[in-house]
Structure formats: structure tokens, C-alpha cells
N, C-alpha and C positions, 0 to 999 in steps of 0.2 A: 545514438542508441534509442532515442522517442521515435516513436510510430507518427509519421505526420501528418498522413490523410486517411479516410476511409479505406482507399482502394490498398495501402499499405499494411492498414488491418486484416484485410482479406486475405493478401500475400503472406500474412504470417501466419494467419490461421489456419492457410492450405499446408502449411509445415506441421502443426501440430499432427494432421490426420497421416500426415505422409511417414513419421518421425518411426524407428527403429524400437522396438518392446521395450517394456520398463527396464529390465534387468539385463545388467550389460556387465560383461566381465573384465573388459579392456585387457592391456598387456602394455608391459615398458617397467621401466623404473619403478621402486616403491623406497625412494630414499627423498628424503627431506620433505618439500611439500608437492611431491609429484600425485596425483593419483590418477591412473591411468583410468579413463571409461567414467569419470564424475560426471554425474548428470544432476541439472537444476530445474527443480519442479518449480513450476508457476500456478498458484493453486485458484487461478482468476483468467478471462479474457486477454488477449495482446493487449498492449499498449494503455496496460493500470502502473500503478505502482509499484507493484510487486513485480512485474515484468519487467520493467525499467530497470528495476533493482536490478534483479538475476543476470538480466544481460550486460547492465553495463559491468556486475560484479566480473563474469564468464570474459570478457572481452579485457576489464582492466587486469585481469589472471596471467593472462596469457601474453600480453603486451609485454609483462612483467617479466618473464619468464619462468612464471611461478607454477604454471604447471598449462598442460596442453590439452587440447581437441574435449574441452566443458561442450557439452549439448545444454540448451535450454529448451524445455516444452511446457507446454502449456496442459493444465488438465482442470478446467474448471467445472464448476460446481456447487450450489448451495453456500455463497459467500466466502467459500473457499474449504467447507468444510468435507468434501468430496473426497479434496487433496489430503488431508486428515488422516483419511481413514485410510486411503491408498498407501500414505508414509509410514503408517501403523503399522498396515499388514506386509511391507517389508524388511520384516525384524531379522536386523545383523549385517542388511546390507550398507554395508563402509562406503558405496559409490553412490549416494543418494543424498541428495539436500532438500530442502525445500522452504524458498522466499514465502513470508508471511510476518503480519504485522497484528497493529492493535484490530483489525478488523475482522482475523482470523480470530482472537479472543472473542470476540463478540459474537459471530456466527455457532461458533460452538456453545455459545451459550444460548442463544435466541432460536437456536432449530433445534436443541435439547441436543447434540452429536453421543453417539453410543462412545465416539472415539474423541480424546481432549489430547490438546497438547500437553498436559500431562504423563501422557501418553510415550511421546516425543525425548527426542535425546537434544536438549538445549544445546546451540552451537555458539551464535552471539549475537548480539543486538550489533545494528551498522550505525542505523542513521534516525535523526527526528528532524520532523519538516512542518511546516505549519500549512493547516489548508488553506484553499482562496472560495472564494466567494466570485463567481462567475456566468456573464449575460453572455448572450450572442450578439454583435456587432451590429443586428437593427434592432436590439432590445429598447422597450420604453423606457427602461431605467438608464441612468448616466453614473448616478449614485449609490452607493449604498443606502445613504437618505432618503433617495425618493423610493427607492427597494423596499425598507422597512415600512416608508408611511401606507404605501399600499399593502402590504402584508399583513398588518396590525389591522387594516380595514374589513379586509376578508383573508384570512387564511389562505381557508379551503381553496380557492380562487386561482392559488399561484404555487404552483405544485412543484416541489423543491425533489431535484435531482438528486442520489450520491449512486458512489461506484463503491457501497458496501453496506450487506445486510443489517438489521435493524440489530445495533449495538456496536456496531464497527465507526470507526472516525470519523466517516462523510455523513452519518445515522445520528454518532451523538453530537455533533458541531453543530448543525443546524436546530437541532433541541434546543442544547444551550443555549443559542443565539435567539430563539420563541422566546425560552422561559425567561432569559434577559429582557425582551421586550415587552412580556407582559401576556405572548400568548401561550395560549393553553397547550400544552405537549398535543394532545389530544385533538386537537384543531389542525394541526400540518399535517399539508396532505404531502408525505415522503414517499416516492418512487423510487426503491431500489436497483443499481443495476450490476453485474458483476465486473466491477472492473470499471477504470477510470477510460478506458478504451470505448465501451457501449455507452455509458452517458457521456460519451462528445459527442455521437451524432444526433443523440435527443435534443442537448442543450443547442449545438448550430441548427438543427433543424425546428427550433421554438417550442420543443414539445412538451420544457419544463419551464418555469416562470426564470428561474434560474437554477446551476449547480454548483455543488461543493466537491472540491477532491483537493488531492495534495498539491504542492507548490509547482512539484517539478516534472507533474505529469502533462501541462499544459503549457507550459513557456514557448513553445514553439507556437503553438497558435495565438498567443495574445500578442507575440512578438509580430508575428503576420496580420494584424489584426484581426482575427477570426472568433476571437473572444475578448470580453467589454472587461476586465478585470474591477471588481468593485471595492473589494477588500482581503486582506489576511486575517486567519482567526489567533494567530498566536500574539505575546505579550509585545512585542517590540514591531516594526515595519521590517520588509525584507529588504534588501539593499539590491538597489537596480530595479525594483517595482515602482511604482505610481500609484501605492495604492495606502490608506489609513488602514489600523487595527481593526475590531471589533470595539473598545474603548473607545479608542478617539470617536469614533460614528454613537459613541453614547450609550452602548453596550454592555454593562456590567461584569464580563466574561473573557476568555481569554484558552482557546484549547489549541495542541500538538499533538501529531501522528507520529509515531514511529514503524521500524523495521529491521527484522533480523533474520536468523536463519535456523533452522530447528533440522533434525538429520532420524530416523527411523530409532524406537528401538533397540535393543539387544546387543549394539555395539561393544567391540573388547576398545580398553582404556586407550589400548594402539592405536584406533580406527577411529575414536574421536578426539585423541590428541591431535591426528594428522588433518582432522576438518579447519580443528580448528587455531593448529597451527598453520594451517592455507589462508582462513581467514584474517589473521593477528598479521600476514606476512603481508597479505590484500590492504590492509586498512595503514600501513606505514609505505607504504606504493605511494611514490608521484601520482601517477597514473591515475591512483583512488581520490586524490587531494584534489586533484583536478578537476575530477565528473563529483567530486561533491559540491564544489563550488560551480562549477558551471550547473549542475541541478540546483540549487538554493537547498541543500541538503544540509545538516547541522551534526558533527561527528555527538553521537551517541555511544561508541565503543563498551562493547559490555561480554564478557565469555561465561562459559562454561558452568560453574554450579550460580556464580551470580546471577546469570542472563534467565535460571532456571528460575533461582529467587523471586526474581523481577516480574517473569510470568505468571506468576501463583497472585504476587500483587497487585499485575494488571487485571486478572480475573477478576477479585473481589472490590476491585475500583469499579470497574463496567457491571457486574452485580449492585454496587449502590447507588451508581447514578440511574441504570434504568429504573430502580426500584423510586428513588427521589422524583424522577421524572412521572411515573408512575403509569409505566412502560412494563 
């Protein structure tokens, strides 16, 4: 389900433009967890996080026999806040999902969005993964040690990649990881790009000192050696990596990305019991057990008024950090 090379990028992205109108009415079965014409928005570039997500969710679906013919497309935008507004102004439609994470909280709040998840009809939280910390393969760095010493030297200098607007998880890790060291929020120079798919080819092509994204956006290329892995940001190591914490490298700090699914709007109680008894059916799959652990994904499981909970307290967490940050 990862996107492997550039040229693979392109091929998915020529589907996006090619892909059939938003609103689809399918036909078949509407018993148990069928939904005929379900479609999954990507509200980011091919081959980020959220894409990964959607497709391997759409594919582990179906394997399952949990329901059939899921389209995944892409509709990015403004750190994903595009997709937002798009999921908004389809109020009631039952055959619309859309993957989105802590970075979609962030952008609607850092580009001011008219439209919040809020907005949204919470379906569930899947997964939490921890980001890495990542060179290109003739990077100077070997370490995350010698990474930090030159960073600490000059900032500005060494321009840090993520694949999510400023407030999103690739945005606030790398803060974290400054103000742990001692430098000034203010002093990193952060290049946003949409999607963990557009900052690969910055980072292999040298164009950032290094980047951050999620664990399991990149495992194919560190596997290939095509990426220098230097660290994980969460509290413990990942297992099957080679790589220390943000702690052990002497970091004071310790942060996790998650991901879930949020559905339009206006739905009857029927239309989002069946999302999200698709989803509850997805996450007790073989099939989902397996691409979380082959992703380095961490079951998260969360529905319905909870997962809506959750969102409200991810908001006002990303409100005080950037405000502590002073961001």
C-alpha cells in the first residue's frame, strides 16, 4: 500500500485527476456493513499518512469481505483543510469518509479554516505512530548527535522538512525537539509540505537539512536504504528500527501522531452507525492486525461520541502548545 518512488507518485496522482465526481450513489446491498459507492477522501498528496491510511484501510475492507468497490482519492489542500470544507459541504451524504489526523487539527487552526472538524461527524480514531527523524543517505549526519550539534550552531542553516502545516505533527515534533535543545521556536527554519509523499523528494534530493514524518510513511525507503534514519520521537524505540528515542539522544521530550476518520455532517443515526460499524468490523480484521504491524502503527481504537470528545481535546492541546511555543 506505500507509494515507493517518485514515478509512483505521479501514477497516483494522474488517478486523482482522472477519478469519477464526488457524489456517487452506488447500488447493491445496504445490510450489515455493506455500503455500496463508499468513497475515501485523502485530504493531503499521494503517499503521506493519511493516504496510506485510507488505502490500506479500503483494501483491508475488502480483502475482509467487509464491503466492496471503496474508491480512494485524493483532494489536497491547505494542510488538508481544503478537504474540510469539501466534507462540510456534503451534509448527509452516508457514502463519504475522510482520513485525517492530528495535522488536520492543526491546519484548521493555523490557516484560521471557516470550516472545523467540528463541523464533521466523528467516525473513529485507528491508529497512533510515532514520527522519525530522517537524512538522505549521503547526508552529513550519521547521528542524531551530530544532527543536533550542528543545529544548535546555526538553526537557520539547516532547514527541517515536515509533511504538515504549521501546528500539525511533522510542525509540532520538530519545535519540541528545538525547544528541548535549547533553540528558539523562532530560529527553525520549518518548510512545510502537504503530505509525507512531497517532502520525500525534498529530503532525497538534499533540499532539507533533514525531515520529520510518521514511522510508517517511510519504511520502504529506509529499508532500501534511501533514507539515513536517525531517530524516533516517541517514548519508547520502535521495534525492528535501529534507531534511539529523542531521550536517549538527550532530548527532554517525547511526541505521537495519530489517525482517524471523520464522515460529513447531517447524517441519520443509521448512516453513521453503518461507518462506523464498517470501521469497528475493519479494526477486529486479520487483515487490519497485520498492516498495523507491518506499518509500525499502534492500535488507537476510539468511536463515535468518544473519538468526537477526543477531538475537541486535541484542539485545545495544539492551541497551548503553539501558544507555549509562542507560535
Amino acid at each position: 500500500m506505500r507509494l515507493r518512488t517518485p514515478l509512483a507518485l505521479f501514477g497516483a496522482a494522474l488517478l486523482v485527476f482522472v477519478g469519477p465526481p464526488l457524489l456517487s450513489t452506488g447500488s447493491g446491498s445496504d445490510t450489515g456493513t455493506q455500503i455500496p459507492g463508499l468513497r475515501f477522501m485523502v485530504p493531503n498528496t499521494p503517499g503521506g499518512g493519511y493516504d496510506i491510511t485510507a488505502r490500506t484501510a479500503a483494501k483491508n475492507a475488502e480483502d475482509a469481505g467487509l464491503t466492496h468497490g471503496i474508491e480512494v482519492f485524493n483532494l489536497p489542500g491547505a494542510g488538508g483543510t481544503v478537504g474540510v470544507t469539501r466534507l462540510v459541504a456534503e451534509h448527509g451524504n452516508g457514502k463519504l469518509a475522510m482520513s485525517m489526523g492530528l495535522g488536520v487539527v492543526g491546519a484548521v487552526r493555523t490557516n484560521k479554516s471557516p470550516r472545523t472538524l467540528a463541523d464533521t461527524t466523528p467516525i473513529a480514531r485507528l491508529t497512533e505512530e510515532q514520527d522519525i527523524v530522517v537524512v538522505a543517505k549521503d547526508s552529513p549526519y550519521r547521528t542524531i548527535g551530530q544532527l543536533l550539534t550542528a543545529w544548535k550552531k546555526d538553526p537557520g542553516k539547516i532547514p527541517v522538512g515536515g509533511g504538515s502545516s504549521p501546528g500539525g505533527p511533522d510542525h509540532l515534533a520538530p519545535m519540541l525537539m528545538a525547544k528541548a535543545a535549547g533553540i528558539a521556536p523562532e530560529q527553525v527554519n520549518y518548510i512545510p509540505f502537504d503530505g509525507g509523499g512531497e517532502l520525500l523528494a525534498s529530503i532525497l534530493g538534499n533540499k532539507v537539512g533533514f525531515g520529520v514524518s510518521g514511522v510508517g510513511e517511510y519504511l520502504d525507503q529506509i529499508e532500501a536504504g534511501e533514507l539515513r534514519l536517525l531517530a524516533v520521537t516517541g517514548p519508547k524505540r520502535v521495534p525492528g528500527l535501529d534507531a534511539p528515542t529523542l531521550r536517549e539522544a538527550g532530548l527532554d521530550t517525547d511526541f505521537t501522531n495519530w489517525r482517524g476518520i471523520v464522515a460529513p455532517p447531517g447524517l441519520s443515526d443509521a448512516e453513521r452507525d453503518k461507518l462506523v460499524g464498517l470501521v469497528s468490523e475493519l479494526h477486529d480484521s486479520a487483515q487490519w492486525r497485520e498492516s498495523m504491524e507491518k506499518n509500525g502503527w499502534d492500535d488507537a481504537f476510539l468511536t463515535g461520541d468518544d473519538f468526537g470528545e477526543f477531538l475537541d481535546a486535541q484542539d485545545r492541546r495544539v492551541a497551548t502548545v503553539l501558544r507555549e511555543l509562542g507560535l
